[in-house]
C-alpha positions as CSV (number, residue, x, y, z in Angstrom):
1,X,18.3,-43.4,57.3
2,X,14.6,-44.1,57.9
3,X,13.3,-47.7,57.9
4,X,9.6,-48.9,58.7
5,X,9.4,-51.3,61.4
6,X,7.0,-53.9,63.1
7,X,6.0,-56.5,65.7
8,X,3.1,-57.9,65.0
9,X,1.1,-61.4,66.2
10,X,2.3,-64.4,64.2
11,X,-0.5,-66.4,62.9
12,X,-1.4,-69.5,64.9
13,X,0.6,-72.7,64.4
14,X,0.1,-76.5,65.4
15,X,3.1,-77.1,67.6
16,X,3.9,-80.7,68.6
17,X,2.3,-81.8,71.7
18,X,5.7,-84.5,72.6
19,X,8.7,-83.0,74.4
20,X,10.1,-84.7,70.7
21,X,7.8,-83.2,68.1
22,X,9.9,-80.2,66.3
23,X,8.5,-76.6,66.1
24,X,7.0,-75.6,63.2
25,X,7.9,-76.3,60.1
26,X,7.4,-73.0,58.6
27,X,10.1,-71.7,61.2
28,X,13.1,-74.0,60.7
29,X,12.9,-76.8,58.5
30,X,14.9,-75.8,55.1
31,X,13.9,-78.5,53.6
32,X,9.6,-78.0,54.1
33,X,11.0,-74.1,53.2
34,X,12.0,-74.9,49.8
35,X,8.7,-76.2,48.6
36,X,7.0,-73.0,49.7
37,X,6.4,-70.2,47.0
38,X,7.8,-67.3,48.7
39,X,11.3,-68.9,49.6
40,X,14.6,-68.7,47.5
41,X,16.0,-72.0,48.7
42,X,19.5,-70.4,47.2
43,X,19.1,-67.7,49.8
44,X,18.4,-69.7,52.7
45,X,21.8,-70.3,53.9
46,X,21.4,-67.1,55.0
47,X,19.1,-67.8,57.5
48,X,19.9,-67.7,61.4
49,X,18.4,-69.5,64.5
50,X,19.4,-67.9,67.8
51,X,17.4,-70.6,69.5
52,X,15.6,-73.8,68.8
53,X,14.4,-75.9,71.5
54,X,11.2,-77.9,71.1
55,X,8.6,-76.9,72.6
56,X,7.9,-80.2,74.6
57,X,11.7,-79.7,76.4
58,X,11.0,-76.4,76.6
59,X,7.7,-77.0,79.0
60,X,9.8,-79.5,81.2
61,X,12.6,-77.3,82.1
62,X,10.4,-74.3,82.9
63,X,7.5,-76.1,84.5
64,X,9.1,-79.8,85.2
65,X,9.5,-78.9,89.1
66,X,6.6,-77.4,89.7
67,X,4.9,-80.1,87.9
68,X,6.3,-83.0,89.9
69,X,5.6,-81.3,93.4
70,X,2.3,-81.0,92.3
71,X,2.0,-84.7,91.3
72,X,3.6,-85.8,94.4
73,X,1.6,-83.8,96.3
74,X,-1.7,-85.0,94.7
75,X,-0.2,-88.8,95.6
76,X,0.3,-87.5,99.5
77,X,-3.7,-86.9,99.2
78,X,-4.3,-90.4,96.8
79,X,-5.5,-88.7,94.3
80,X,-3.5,-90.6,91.6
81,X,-5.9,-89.9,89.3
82,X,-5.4,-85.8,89.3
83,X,-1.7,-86.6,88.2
84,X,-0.8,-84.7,85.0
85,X,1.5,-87.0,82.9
86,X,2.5,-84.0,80.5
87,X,1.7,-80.1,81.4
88,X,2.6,-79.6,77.5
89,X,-0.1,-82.2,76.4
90,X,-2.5,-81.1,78.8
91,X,-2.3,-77.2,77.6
92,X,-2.1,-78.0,74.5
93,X,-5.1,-80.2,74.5
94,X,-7.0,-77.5,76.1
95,X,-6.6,-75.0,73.9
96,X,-7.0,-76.8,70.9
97,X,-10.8,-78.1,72.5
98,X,-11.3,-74.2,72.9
99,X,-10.2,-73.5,69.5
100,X,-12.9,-76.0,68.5
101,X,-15.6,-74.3,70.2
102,X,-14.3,-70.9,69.1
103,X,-14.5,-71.7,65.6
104,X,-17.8,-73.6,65.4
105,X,-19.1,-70.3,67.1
106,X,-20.0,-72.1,70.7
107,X,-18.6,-70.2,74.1
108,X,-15.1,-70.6,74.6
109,X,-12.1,-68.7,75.8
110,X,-12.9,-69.2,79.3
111,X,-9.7,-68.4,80.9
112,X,-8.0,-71.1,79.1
113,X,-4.3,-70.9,78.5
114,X,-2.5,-70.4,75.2
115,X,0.3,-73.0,74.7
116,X,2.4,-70.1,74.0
117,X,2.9,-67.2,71.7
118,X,4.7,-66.2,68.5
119,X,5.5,-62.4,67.4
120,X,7.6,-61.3,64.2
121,X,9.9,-58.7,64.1
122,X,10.3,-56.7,60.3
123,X,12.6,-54.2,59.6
124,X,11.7,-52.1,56.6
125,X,9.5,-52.7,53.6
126,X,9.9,-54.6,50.3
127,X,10.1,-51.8,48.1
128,X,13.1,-50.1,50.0
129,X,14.7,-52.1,52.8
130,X,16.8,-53.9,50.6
131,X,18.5,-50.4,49.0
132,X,18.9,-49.6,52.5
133,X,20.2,-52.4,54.6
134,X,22.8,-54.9,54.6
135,X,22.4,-58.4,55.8
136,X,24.9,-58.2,58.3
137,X,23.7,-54.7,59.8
138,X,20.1,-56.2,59.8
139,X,21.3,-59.2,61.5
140,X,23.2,-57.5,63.9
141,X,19.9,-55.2,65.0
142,X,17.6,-58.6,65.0
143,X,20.4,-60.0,67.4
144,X,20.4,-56.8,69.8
145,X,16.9,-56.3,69.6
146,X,16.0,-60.2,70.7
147,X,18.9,-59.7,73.1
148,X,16.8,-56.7,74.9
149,X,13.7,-58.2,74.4
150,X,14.7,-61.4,76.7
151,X,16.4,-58.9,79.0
152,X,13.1,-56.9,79.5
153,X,10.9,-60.6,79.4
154,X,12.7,-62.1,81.9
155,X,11.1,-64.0,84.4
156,X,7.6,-63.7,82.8
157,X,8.0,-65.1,79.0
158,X,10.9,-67.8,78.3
159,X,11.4,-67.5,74.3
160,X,12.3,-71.0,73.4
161,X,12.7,-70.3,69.6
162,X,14.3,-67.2,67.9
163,X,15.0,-67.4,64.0
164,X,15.8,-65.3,61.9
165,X,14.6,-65.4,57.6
166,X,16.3,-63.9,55.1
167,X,15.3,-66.2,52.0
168,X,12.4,-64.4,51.2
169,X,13.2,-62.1,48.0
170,X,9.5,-60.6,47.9
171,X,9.0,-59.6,51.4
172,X,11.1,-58.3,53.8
173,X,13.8,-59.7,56.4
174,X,12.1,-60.9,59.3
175,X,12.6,-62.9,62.9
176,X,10.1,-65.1,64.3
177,X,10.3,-65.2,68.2
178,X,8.0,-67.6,69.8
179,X,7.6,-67.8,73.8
180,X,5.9,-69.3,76.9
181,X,4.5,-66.7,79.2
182,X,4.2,-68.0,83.0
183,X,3.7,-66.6,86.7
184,X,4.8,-68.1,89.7
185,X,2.8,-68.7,93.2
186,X,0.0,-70.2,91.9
187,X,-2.2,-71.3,95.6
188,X,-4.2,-73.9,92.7
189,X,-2.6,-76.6,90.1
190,X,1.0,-76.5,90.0
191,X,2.9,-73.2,91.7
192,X,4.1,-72.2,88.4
193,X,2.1,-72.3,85.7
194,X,1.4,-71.1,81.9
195,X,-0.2,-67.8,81.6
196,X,0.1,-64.6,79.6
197,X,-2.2,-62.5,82.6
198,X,0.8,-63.3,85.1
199,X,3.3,-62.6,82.6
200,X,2.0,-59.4,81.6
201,X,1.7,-58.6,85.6
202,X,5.3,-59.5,86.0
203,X,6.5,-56.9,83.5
204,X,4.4,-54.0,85.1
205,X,1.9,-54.4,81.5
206,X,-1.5,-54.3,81.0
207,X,-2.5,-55.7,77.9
208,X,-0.8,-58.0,74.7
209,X,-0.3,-54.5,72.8
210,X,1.9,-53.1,75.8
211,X,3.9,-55.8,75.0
212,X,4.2,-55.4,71.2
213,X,4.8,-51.9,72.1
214,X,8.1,-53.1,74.6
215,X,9.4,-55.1,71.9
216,X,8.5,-52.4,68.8
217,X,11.1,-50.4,71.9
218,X,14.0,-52.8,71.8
219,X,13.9,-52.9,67.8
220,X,13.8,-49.5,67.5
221,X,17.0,-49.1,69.9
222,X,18.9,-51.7,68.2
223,X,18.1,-50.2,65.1
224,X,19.0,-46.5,66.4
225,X,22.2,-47.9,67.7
226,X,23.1,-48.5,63.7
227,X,21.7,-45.3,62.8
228,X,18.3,-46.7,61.9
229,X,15.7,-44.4,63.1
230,X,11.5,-45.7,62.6
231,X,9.7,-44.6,60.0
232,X,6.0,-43.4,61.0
233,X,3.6,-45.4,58.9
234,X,0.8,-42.6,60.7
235,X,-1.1,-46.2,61.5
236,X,-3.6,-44.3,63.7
237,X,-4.6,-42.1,61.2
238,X,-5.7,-43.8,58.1
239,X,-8.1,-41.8,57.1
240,X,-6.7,-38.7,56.7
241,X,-8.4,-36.2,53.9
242,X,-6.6,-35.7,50.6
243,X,-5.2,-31.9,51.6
244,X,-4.3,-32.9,54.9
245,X,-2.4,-35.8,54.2
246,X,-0.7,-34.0,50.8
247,X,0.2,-31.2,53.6
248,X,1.4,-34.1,56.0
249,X,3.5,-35.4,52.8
250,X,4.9,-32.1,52.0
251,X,5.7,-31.7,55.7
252,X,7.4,-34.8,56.1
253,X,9.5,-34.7,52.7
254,X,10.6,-31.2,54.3
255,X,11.9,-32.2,57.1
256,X,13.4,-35.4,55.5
257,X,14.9,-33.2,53.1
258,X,17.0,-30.6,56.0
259,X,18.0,-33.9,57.7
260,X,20.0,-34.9,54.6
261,X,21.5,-31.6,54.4
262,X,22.2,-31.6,58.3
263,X,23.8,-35.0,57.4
264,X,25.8,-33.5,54.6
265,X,27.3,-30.7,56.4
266,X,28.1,-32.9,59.2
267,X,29.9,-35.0,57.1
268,X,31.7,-32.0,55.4
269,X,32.4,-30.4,58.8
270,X,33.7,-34.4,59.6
271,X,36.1,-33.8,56.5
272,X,37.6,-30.4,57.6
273,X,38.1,-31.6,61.0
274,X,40.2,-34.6,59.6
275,X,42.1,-32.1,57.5
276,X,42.5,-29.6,60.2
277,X,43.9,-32.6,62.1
278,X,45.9,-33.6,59.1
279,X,47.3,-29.8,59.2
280,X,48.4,-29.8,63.1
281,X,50.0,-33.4,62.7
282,X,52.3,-31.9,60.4
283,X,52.9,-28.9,62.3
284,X,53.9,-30.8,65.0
285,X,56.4,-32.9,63.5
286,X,57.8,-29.5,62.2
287,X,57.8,-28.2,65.7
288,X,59.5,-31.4,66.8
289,X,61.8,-31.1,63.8
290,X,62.7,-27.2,64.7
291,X,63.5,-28.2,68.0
292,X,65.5,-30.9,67.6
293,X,67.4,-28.2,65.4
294,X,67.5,-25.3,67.9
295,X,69.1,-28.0,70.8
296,X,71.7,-28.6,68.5
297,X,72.4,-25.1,67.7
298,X,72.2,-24.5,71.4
299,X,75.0,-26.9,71.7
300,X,77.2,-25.4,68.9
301,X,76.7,-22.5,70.6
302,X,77.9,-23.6,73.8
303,X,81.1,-25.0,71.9
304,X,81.8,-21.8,70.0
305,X,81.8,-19.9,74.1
306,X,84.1,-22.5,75.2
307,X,86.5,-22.1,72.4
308,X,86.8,-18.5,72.8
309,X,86.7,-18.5,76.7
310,X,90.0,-20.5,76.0
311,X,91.5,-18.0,73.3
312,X,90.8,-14.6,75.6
313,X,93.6,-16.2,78.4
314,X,95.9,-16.5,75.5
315,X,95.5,-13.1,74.0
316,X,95.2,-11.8,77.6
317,X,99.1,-13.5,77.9
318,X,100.2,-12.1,75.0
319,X,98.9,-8.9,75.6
320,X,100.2,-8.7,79.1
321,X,104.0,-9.8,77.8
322,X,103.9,-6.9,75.2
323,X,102.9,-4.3,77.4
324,X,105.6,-5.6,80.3
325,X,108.5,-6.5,78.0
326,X,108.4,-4.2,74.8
327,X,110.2,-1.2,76.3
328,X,113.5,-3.5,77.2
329,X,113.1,-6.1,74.3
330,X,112.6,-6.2,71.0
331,X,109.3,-7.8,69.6
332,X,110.6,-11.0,68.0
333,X,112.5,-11.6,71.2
334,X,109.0,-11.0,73.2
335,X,107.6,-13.5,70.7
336,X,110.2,-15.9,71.4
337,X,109.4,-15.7,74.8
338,X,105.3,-16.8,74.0
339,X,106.1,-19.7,71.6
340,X,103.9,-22.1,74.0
341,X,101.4,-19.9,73.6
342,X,98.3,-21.6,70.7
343,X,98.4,-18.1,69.4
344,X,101.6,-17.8,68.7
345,X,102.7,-21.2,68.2
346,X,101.7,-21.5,64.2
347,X,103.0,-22.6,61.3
348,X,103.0,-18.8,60.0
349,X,104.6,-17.6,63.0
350,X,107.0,-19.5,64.6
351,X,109.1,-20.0,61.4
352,X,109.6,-16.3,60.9
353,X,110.7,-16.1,64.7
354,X,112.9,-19.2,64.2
355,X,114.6,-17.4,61.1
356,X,115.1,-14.2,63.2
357,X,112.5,-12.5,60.7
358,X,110.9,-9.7,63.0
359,X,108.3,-7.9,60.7
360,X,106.9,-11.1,59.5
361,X,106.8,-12.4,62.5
362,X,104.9,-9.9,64.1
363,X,102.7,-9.4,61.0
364,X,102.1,-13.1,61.1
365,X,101.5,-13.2,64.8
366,X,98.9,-10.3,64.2
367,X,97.2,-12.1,62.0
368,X,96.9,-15.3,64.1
369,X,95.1,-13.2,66.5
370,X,92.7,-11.3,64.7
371,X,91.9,-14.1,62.6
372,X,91.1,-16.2,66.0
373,X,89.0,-13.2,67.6
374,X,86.9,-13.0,64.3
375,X,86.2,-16.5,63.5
376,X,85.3,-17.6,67.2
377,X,82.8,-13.6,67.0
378,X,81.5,-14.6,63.7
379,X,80.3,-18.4,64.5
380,X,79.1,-17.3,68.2
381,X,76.7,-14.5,66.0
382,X,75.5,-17.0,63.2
383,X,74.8,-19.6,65.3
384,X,73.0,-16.9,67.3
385,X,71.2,-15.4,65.0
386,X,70.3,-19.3,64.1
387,X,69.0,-19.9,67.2
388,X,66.3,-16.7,67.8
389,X,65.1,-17.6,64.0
390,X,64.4,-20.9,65.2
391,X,62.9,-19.9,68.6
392,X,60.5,-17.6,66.4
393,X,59.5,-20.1,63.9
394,X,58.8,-23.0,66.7
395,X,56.6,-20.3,68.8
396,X,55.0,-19.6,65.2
397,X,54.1,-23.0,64.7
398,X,53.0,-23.7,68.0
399,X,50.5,-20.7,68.0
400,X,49.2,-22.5,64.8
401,X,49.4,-25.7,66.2
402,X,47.1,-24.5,69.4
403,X,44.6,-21.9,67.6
404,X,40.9,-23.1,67.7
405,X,39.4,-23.3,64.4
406,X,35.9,-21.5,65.1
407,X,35.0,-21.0,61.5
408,X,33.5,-24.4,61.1
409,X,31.2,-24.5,64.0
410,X,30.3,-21.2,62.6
411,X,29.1,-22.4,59.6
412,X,27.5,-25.2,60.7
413,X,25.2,-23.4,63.3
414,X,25.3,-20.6,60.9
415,X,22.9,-22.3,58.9
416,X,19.5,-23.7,59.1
């Protein structure tokens, strides 16, 4: 988004020669505010003073030292007389005598000081700031951009008022900073004294507009830091020929134009990413889920070797007593002789052997071992095969999970 944006000279003010006298009116007083034509009183409330110190205080705690060494100093001479009861006062009174000449057309303006000096900050126009902007964004950019303005000003203009208007519904929002420019080291009249040549000295500047141009700096980084870039007014060139400035139009309506659809596929490429990181989210929980899964097959697996690494002793016993014993006894008898033996020792067996039946006892005692040998081969190969179809579809997901997606970036720089 494109705003235009200003600093600009505020128009000249009586402020109160007495350290009591209030600031102007104009500035903070709701209740002067209300009678004037371009103020919504109902919207008023919305207005914000960062600072408000009159202008009289203001002059005593920047000057009030300064101001009684040099009155001490011109007692230490007796010159009582060259005292200055109030540097405010005496400034004031100063420039308002070289206003006087000024404005009757006499000589004036020789190097006398300026009481101090009042600039207003505007973000946007009337026509469009207001489909733009939000009073709490704009307040938030006035706020950072005073805050870097005072950064950048200090020690060379002390900004004793800062306030901010949103109550007027035909112009646009609007602060009004008003400062005191001063230098120090001053060999004549108090060491430190009033004076926007110092000031500008201080801060490495060379003339007033250096300093609108400082300020116009720290609005426009406030304003960028919301995503508020300035829109070019082209103020130097206002007199530009029709088909120039129809082609400067056309130009500029261009390039506005492939911003917004830079802006649009970045937010579209924005969307994808969330999805694609919507998509790997879940593939990790399935991955989590599939492992969980494949350590507890692991440990059935484990379970099913233990159970037949304690079956292959028993067959290995009954197979051994077969082999020594069959040639001198008969099979029940050898069958008697392993009735300890798991194997053997089942309900289907042992009663056959008990009731001397020996071709149901062997039958039965057949049985008990095959059925052992395939039940304990059969669960160690399922839960095999369990496992390496797990182990596949976790490395699957993790290949997923960990593949770049390149076809976005692609696109994006893809196009113009």
């Amino acid at each position: 988004m494109a705003l235009s944006m200003s600093v600009s000279a505020g128009k000249r003010k009586k402020w109160g020669a007495r350290a009591d006298n209030p600031p102007p009116r104009h500035n903070t007083d709701l209740a002067y505010r209300a009678k004037l034509p371009n103020v919504d009183p109902k919207l008023s409330s919305l207005n914000f003073t960062i600072r408000d110190e009159p202008i009289g205080k203001a002059y005593d705690r920047i000057f009030g030292k300064s101001l009684s060494d040099y009155n001490a100093k011109q007692r230490a001479k007796g010159h009582s007389e060259r005292c200055i009861a109030d540097y405010h006062a005496k400034v004031e009174g100063a420039w308002s005598a070289d206003s006087a000449k000024v404005d009757s057309h006499k000589k004036g303006r020789s190097n006398v000081p300026k009481p101090c000096y009042e600039y207003v900050l505007q973000l946007g126009d009337r026509d469009t700031f207001r489909k733009e902007l939000d009073y709490e964004t704009a307040k938030e950019i006035f706020e950072e951009a005073v805050s870097g303005i005072e950064e950048k000003t200090d020690g060379a203009i002390d900004w004793f008022q800062v306030v901010l208007h949103f109550d007027e519904p035909n112009g646009t929002w609007h602060g009004h900073m008003a400062g005191i420019p001063y230098g120090d080291g001053n060999t004549r009249g108090l060491e430190k004294q009033v004076s926007m040549t110092q000031a500008l000295k201080t801060l490495n500047l060379k003339r007033l507009p250096d300093l609108q141009n400082l300020m116009m700096g720290e609005l426009e980084k406030a304003a960028a830091a919301h995503g508020i870039e300035r829109r070019l007014m082209d103020c130097d060139r206002k007199h530009l020929d029709v088909p120039k400035y129809q082609q400067a139009m056309r130009n500029y309506n261009d390039l506005t134009d492939k911003i917004e659809q830079k802006r649009s596929r970045v937010a579209e490429l924005d969307r994808d990413i969330k999805g694609k990181e919507r998509t790997v989210a879940r593939l990790n929980r399935s991955i989590e889920t599939k492992t969980k899964r494949l350590n507890s097959l692991t440990e059935w697996l484990q379970e099913a070797e233990k159970r037949l690494d304690e079956i292959l002793p028993n067959l290995a016993e009954i197979a051994g007593k077969f082999k020594n014993w069959l040639p001198l006894e008969k099979p029940i008898d050898i069958l008697r002789r392993l009735a300890d033996n798991p194997l053997i020792a089942r309900r289907e067996v042992l009663p056959a052997i008990e009731r001397d039946q020996a071709g149901k006892a062997v039958r039965a005692a057949n049985k008990s071992v095959g059925d052992a040998m395939k039940s304990a081969s059969s669960e160690i190969d399922a839960l095999a095969n369990e496992a390496r179809a797990m182990m596949d579809a976790r490395s699957e997901l993790e290949d997923k999970a960990g593949e770049p997606d390149h076809t976005a970036a692609k696109s994006f720089h893809g196009r113009d």
